[in-house]
N, C-alpha and C positions, 0 to 999 in steps of 0.2 A: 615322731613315729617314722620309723623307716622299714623298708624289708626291699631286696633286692632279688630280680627272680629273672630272667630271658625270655622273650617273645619273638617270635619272627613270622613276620610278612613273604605273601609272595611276590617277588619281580615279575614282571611281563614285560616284555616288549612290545608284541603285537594287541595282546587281548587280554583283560583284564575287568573279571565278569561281565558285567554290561558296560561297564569304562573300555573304551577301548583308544589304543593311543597309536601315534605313527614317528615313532623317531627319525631323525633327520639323520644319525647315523647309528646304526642299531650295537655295534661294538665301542660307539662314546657314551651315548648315553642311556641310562637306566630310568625308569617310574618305580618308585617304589611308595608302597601304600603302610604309611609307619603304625595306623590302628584303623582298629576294624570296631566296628560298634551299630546298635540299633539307636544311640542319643549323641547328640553332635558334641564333637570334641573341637576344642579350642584350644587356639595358638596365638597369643599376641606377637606383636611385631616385637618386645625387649626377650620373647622368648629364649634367643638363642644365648652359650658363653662365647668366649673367644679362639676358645679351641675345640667348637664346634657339637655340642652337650644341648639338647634344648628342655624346655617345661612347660608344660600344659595340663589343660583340665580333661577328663574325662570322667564319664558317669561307670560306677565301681558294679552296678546292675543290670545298666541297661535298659533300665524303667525311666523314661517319662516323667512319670508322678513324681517318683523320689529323688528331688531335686538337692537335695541336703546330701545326698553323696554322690556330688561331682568333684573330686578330691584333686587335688595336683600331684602330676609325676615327672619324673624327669630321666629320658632319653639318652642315650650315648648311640651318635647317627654311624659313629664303624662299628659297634658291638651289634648295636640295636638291644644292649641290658638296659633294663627300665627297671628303676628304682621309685617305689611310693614315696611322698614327700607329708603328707598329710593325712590326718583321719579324723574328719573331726565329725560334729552334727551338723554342720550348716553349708549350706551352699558357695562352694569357692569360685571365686573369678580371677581374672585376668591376671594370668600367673608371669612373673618378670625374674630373672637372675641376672646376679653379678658375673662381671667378667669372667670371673675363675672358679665362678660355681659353687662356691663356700654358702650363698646367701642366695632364700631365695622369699621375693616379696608378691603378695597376693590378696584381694580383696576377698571377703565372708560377707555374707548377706545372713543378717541375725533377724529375725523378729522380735519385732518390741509390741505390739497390738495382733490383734487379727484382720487389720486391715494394712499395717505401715510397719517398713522394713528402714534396719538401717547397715549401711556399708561401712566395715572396719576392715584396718588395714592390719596386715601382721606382715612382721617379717622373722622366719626362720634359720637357723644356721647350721650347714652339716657339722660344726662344733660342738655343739650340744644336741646332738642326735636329731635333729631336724623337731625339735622340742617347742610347740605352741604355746607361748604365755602370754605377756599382756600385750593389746595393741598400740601399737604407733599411735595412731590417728583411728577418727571415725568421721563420716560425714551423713545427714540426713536431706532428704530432697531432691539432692543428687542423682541423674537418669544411666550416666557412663559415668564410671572413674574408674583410675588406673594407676599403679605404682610403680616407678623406674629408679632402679637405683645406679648409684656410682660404679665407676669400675673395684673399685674392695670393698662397696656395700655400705660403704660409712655411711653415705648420703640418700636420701629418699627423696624424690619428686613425685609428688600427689595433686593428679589433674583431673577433677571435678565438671564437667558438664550440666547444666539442668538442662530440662525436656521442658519446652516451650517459651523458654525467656532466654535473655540474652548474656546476662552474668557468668560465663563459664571462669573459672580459677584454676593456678596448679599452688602448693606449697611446698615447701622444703624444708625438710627434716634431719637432722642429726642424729644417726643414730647411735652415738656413744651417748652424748646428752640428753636423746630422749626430750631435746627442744626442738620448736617449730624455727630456721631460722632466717624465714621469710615466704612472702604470699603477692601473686599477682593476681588480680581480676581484668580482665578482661569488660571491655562497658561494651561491646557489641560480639562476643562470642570466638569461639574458638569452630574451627573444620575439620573436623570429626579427629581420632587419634591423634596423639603426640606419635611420633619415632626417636627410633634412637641409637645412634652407630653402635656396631658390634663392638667395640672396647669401652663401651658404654660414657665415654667421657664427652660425648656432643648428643641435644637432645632439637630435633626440627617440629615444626607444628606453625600449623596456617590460622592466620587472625585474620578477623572482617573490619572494613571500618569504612565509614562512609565515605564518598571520592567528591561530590558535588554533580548536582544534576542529577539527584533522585539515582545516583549511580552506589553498586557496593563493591569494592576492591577487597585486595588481600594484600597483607604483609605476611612475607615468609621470613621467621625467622631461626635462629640458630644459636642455643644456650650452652653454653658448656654446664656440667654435673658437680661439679666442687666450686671449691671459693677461689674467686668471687664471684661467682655466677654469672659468668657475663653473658647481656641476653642481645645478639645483634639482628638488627633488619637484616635482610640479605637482598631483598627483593619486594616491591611494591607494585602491583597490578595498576593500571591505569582505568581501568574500565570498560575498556573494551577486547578484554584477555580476562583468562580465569583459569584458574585452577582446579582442576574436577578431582586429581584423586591424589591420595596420601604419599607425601612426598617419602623419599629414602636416600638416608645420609652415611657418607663414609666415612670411618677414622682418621683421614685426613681432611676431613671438613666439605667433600664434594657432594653438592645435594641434586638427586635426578628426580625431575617432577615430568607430571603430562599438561599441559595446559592447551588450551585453543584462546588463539589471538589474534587481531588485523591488525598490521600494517599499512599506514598510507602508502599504495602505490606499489604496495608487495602482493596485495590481496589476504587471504585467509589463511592463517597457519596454523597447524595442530601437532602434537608431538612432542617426542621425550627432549625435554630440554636439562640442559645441565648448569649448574654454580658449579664457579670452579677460581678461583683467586680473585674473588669478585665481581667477574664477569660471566655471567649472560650469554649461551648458545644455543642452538637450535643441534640436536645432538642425532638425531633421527628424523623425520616427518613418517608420519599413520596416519590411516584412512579414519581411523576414529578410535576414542578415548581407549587410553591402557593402561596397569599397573607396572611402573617401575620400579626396581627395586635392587642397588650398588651393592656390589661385592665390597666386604673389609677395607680392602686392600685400596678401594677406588678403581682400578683397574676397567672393569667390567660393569656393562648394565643388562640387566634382563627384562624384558618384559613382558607381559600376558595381555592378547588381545585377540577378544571372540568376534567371534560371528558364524552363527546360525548354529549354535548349539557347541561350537568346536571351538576349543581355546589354544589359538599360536603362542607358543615362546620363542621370544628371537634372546639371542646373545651379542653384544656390539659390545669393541672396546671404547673406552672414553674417552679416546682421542679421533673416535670416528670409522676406524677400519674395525675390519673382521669381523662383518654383519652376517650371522645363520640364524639359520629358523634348525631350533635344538630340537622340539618336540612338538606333536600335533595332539589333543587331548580332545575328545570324542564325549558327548552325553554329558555335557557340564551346561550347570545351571548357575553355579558363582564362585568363583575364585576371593580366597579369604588374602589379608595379605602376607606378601612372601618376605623371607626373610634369607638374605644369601651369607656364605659362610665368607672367611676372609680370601680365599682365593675365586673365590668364583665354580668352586668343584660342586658346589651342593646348592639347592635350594629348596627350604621348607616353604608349604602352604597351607593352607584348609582348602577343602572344594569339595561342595557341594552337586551331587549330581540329581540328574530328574526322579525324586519320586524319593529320594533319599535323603539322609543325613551329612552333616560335616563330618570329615574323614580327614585325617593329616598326614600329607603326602610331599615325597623330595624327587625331587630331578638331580639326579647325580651319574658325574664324570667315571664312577670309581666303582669299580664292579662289586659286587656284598658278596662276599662267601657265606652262604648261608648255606644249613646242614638241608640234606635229602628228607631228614626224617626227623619226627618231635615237635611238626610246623603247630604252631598254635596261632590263633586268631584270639585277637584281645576283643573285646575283654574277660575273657576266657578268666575263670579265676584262679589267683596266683598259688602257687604249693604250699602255701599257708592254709592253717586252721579260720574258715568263716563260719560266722551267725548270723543267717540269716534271716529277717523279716518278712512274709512276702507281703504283697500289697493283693489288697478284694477294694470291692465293691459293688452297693446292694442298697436296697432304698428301704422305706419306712417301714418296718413291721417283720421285715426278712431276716431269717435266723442265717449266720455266718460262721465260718470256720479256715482260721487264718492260720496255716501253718508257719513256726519257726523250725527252720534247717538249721543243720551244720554241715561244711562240705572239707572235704581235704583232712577229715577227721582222721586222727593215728593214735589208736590205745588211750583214750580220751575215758579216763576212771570218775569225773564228778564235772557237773556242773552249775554255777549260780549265775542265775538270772535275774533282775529287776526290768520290769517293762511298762510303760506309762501310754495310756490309750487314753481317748478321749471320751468321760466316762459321759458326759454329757449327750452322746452320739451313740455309741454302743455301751448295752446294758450285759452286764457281764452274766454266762450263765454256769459257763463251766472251762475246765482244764481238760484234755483227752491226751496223753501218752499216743507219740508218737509210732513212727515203724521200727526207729531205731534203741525204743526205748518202753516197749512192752512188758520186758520181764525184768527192766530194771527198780532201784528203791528209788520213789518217785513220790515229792511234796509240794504244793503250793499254797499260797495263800495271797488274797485281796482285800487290797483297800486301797481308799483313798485314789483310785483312778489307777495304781500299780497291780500288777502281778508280779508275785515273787513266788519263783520257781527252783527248786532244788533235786538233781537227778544223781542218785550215783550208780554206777556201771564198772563191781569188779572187775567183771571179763573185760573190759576194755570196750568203747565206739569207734569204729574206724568206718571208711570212706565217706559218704552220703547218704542223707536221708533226711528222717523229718525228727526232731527232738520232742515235739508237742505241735498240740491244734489249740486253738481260743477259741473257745465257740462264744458270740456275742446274739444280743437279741439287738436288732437295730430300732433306737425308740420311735415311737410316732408323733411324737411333737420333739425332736432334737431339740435341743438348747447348747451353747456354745460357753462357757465359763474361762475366762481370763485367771492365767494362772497370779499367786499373790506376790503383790511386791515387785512389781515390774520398776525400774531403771527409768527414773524422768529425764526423758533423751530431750536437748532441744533441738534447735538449728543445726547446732555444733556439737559432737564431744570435743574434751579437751586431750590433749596430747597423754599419752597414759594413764587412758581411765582402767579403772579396774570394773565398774559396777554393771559391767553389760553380763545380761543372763544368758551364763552358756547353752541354757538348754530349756525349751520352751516348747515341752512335747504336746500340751494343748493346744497349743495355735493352728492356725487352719489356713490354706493360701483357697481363696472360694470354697468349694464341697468338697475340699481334700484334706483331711487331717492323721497329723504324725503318728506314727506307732514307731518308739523311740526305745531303743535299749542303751538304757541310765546308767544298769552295772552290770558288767560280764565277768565271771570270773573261769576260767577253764585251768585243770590240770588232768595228769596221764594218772593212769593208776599206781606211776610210783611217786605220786606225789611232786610230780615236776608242775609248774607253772605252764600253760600255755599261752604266746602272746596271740589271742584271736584277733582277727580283723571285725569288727561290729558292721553289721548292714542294716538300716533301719529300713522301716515299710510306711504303707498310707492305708488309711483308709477313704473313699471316695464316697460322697451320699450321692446318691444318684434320682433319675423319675423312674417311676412307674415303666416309661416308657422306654426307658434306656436299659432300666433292668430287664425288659419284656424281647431286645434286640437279636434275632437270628430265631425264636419260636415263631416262626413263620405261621406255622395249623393252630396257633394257641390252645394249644393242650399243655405246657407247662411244663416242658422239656422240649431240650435242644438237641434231635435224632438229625440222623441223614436222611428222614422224610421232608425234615424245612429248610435242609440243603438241596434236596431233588425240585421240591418248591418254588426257592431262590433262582435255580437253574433255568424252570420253566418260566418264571417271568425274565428272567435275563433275554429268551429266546422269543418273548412273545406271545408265549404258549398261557400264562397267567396272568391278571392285572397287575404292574405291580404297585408292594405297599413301603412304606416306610420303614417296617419292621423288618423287612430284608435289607435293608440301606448298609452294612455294616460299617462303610466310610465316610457315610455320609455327605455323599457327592450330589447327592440329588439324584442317583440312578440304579439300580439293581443290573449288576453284570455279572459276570462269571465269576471275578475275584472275590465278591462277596457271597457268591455260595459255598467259594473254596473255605474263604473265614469259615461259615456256620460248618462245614463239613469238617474241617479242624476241631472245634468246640464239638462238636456230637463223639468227635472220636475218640478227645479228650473225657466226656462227660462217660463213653464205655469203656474206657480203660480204668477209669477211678471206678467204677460199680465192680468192674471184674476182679479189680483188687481187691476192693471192700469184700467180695464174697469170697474168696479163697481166704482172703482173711478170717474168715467164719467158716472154711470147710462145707462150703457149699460150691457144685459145680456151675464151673462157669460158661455163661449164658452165650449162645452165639451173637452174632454182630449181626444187626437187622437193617441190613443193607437191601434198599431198595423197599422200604415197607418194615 
């Protein structure tokens, strides 16, 4: 699946919402914010190509819940055009490309139970239209893993982590042969991420291993990607030095880590040290730990290093001179890791700021001509035809009405839908015709946990709106039902399995379960095809008392008298209760009357619509009472 569409971010220099940053020279260098989102976007370290293109996950809604579309995209950092790379049902991770961009490999997190997930790998090719078929590999138990491939993608490195034990492994994989064609474990564990130079032909990663005297050291070492694989130490910790953060390696083999160490008779050192033809230097000293991270070219090291909320970048070349402080970064909670382009012009990161999401942002040399006007903020949706799901939730006994959209609609003559709800959960009662689909010819029918939906519209559907409601009864004793014929996953799948279930719309991740669209089919009234984008939804079971949240007066709606409520315990003036809690901090404050005051506003603009809909005038807004 592909579709190509332009986005653009705003630069700042000085101020940049509540981020705010201070350049060391305001006409070198730039912040730019590559995506905007309400759900954190990710960027691994093999993200970027060689000519400077990167891939990553983001959430296609911006819901939370609906983890199954976090899809992978991929970036051009001079255009800034973003091309979709995936579409599938299931949750994608750590997304990795080849050198030149042709290949791009990424993990899926499939459910096999309603309690256990497993992680399979795919890798795609702009060759065959970026076309998802069988996986590589898969692995079960598994807490992190991650796929790196070659610089022309031939080869796959697949590095597996467990969560509380010490076996971590990586494998290698051929991907003409679709054979595994070798595997390392590790007997005391791997330190967090693998890297991997931007020409993708060297991969660094830090091993533990016992030193003596109840002591734990590290070996760093340094694999190259093709055959023969060769895996070398570079570096052994003694015990009295360590290595705190994820090293970064260059196309010519030069690897900049941070470590803190003693020397007898030196005292205490800390700072960016460098490999460099075998040898061992001290390349900077910092006050305390930082993220480095080598330009391509080896040239250049960068690094990021906070304190008290404010994140320094310096730039130093790797022979020691032309040390600057490039940027000062304001309201930052954590810096993901960076990744620099081959000359040192650019550098990608995640960063997280206070009270927000992961966000993916570059520091670059090279000014963006970006247009005055048409500025979009992602993830704004792209000028393609969507369907989409939304997500509710509602506890035992409460009747629900889940509208399906479609947005970016243009002369949209028919549409077929299949939809798979958990029928277990919600008890189906009926189908309601939409705003955009009132007076069109209009069928469904249910079974077996689907709706199947059929709409035609000679006049044609265009822009936004709702296509249909689901109204569900939600049951009072739920029951959870495993769909049939589930895939006996063990330990291991084996290298090209085919039997994993693409699609598993009953399953449930705790009180949240999938509302899945199976089959879409869309065309125009003259019978053309339309390629929709599919967005699925959830449903949440919730308590009593979560469904009861922001009816402050419990009367059994949510006015701007249990935001006035909310406000007066905020100030003192009320006890407060739980029910006003909307974030559940432990505290009723201003922002959670705003919440309820949001929701009461929402709650009169749906009533006002509902009665013009009806030709009934509309009621004023009872503000204040």
């Amino acid at each position: 699946m592909s579709s190509k569409y332009k986005i653009y971010t705003i630069i700042s220099a000085v101020l940049f919402s509540s981020l705010w940053i201070f350049p060391a020279s305001a006409e070198e260098w730039n912040l730019i914010k590559l995506t905007e989102n309400d759900v954190d976007d990710k960027f691994s370290p093999y993200g970027m190509t060689a000519d400077g293109r990167i891939v990553y996950i983001t959430d296609t809604d911006g819901n939370y819940a609906t983890i199954w579309d976090r899809e992978v995209f991929m970036m051009d950092l001079e255009t800034l055009e973003v091309e979709r790379i995936t579409d599938n049902l299931h949750q994608d991770l750590c997304a990795a490309v080849s050198a030149d961009g042709s290949k791009v490999a990424f993990v899926e997190i499939e459910p096999i139970s309603d309690t256990d997930e497993v992680r399979v790998v795919y890798v795609v090719s702009e060759s065959n239209g970026w076309n998802q078929s069988y996986p590589i590999t898969a692995s079960y138990g598994y807490s992190s893993t991650c796929p790196l491939l070659s610089a022309d993608g031939r080869y796959l490195t697949f590095y597996e982590m467990f969560s509380g034990t010490d076996h971590d492994r990586f494998r290698v994989f051929d991907m003409i042969t679709r054979n595994q064609k070798g595997a390392y474990t590790s007997v005391y564990g791997f330190y967090n991420w693998m890297v991997q130079s931007l020409d993708k032909s060297k991969i660094a990663y830090l091993e533990y291993v016992p030193c003596g005297n109840d002591k734990e050291c590290q070996r760093l070492h340094v694999m190259s990607t093709t055959p023969p694989f060769s895996d070398k130490i570079i570096y052994t910790t003694t015990g009295v030095e360590k290595i705190l953060i994820i090293p970064s390696i260059s196309n010519d083999g030069k690897v900049a880590f941070y470590m803190e160490s003693e020397f007898p008779g030196e005292g205490a050192k800390k700072g960016v040290f460098l490999y460099e033809n075998g040898n061992i230097r001290l390349l900077t000293p910092t006050e305390r730990p930082v993220v480095p991270v080598i330009s391509g070219d080896g040239s250049k090291v960068f690094y990021f290093e906070k304190k008290s909320g404010r994140e320094k970048v310096y730039r130093i070349n790797t022979d020691g001179s032309g040390k600057e402080l490039v940027v000062t970064i304001g309201n930052v909670w954590t810096i993901g890791t960076p990744v620099a382009n081959y000359d040192g012009s650019k550098v990608v990161f995640m960063l997280e700021r206070w009270n927000d999401d992961f966000d993916i942002y570059m520091i670059s040399q090279q000014t963006m001509n970006l247009p005055g006007i048409n500025i979009e903020f992602f993830p704004a949706f792209p000028p393609m035809t969507s369907v989409v799901v939304a997500s509710a939730k509602a506890t035992r006994g409460d009747v629900v009405q889940i509208p399906i959209e479609i947005k970016n609609a243009n002369n949209v003559g028919s549409v077929d839908i299949v939809l798979s709800y958990p029928s277990g959960i919600l008890q189906f009662m009926d189908v309601i015709p939409g705003s955009l689909t009132q007076n069109s010819l209009f069928e469904h029918n249910v079974e077996d946990g689907k709706i199947r939906v059929g709409i035609v519209e000679t006049g044609g559907i265009s822009g936004d709106g709702s296509l249909f409601y689901m109204k569900f009864r939600v049951a009072e004793n739920p029951q959870v039902s495993m769909p049939e014929n589930l895939p006996q996953v063990g330990k291991e799948i084996g290298v090209g399995v085919e039997g994993l279930t693409p699609n598993l719309p009953g399953l449930s991740r705790g009180n949240e379960y999938n509302l899945v669209l199976e089959d879409l089919a869309v065309y125009t009234t003259d019978n053309q095809e339309v390629n929709a984008l599919k967005i699925n939804g959830t449903f949440e079971l919730i308590s009593e008392e979560e469904a009861n949240k922001g009816d402050v007066n419990g009367d059994g709606e949510i006015t701007s008298v249990d935001a006035l409520m909310a406000l007066q315990m905020a100030v003192g003036k009320l006890e407060p209760k739980p029910v006003a809690d909307m974030d559940d901090d432990g505290n009723v404050r201003a922002n959670d009357a705003m919440e309820i005051m949001k929701i009461a506003t929402q709650n009169m603009m749906e009533k006002t619509y509902q009665m013009i809909q009806q030709g009934i005038k509309k009621p004023k807004f009872p503000f204040g009472g």
